[in-house]
C-alpha positions as CSV (number, residue, x, y, z in Angstrom):
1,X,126.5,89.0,82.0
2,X,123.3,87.5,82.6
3,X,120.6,87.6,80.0
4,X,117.3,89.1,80.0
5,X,114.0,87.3,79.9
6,X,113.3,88.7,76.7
7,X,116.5,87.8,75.4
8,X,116.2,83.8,76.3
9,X,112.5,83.9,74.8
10,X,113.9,85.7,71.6
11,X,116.5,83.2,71.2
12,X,113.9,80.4,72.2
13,X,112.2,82.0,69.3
14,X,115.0,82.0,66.6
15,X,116.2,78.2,67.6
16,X,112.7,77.0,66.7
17,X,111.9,79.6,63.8
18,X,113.1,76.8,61.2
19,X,109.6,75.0,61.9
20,X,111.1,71.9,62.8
21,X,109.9,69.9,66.1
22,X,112.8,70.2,68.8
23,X,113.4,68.8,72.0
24,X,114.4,70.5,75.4
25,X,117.8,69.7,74.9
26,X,118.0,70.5,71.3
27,X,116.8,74.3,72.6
28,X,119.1,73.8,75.3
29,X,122.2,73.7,73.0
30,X,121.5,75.9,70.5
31,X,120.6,78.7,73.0
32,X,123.6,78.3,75.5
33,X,120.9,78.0,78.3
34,X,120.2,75.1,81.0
35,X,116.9,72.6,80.3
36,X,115.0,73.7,83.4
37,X,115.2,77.5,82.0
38,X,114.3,76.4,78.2
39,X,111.3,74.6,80.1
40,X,110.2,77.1,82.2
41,X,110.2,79.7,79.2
42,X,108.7,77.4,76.7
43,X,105.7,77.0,79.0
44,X,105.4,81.1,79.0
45,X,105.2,81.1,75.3
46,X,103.3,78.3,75.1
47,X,100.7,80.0,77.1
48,X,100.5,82.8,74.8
49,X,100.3,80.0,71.9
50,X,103.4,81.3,70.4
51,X,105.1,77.3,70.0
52,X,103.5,73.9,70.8
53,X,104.2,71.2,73.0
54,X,103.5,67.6,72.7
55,X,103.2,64.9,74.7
56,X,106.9,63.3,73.7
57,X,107.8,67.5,74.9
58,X,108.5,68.3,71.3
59,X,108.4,71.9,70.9
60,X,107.6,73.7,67.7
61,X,107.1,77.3,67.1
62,X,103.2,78.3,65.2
63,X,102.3,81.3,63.6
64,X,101.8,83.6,65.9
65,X,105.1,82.9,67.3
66,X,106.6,84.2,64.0
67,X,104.9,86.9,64.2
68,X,105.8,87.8,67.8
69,X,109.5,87.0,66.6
70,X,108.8,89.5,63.9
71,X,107.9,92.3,66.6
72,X,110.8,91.5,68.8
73,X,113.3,92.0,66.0
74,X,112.3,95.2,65.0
């Protein structure tokens, strides 16, 4: 069964919660999920300033990504 958007970012979410820096592929692992997919819906939350991405693509989540994980799992 395929998974929701707000199931991917959720997950997205959880894989980076441990506020370590992690790569695409990293993400890609963890949440079961192709790179291009993990790319596409890092970019949304990015844009929303839920996680960071640096130049090396090293993604990491930031406060208000907690928080919006928060929300979600309630």
């Amino acid at each position: 069964m395929k998974r929701t958007h707000k199931e991917v970012k959720k997950i997205i979410l959880e894989v980076l919660n441990d506020s370590k820096e992690h790569s695409y592929g990293d993400i890609e692992r963890k949440a079961n999920t192709n790179w291009k997919t993990v790319r596409d819906h890092c970019e949304d939350l990015r844009l929303v300033d839920a996680i960071q991405i640096t130049k090396e693509d090293r993604v990491k989540i930031t406060s208000v990504g907690r928080e919006l994980l928060r929300k979600i799992r309630s």
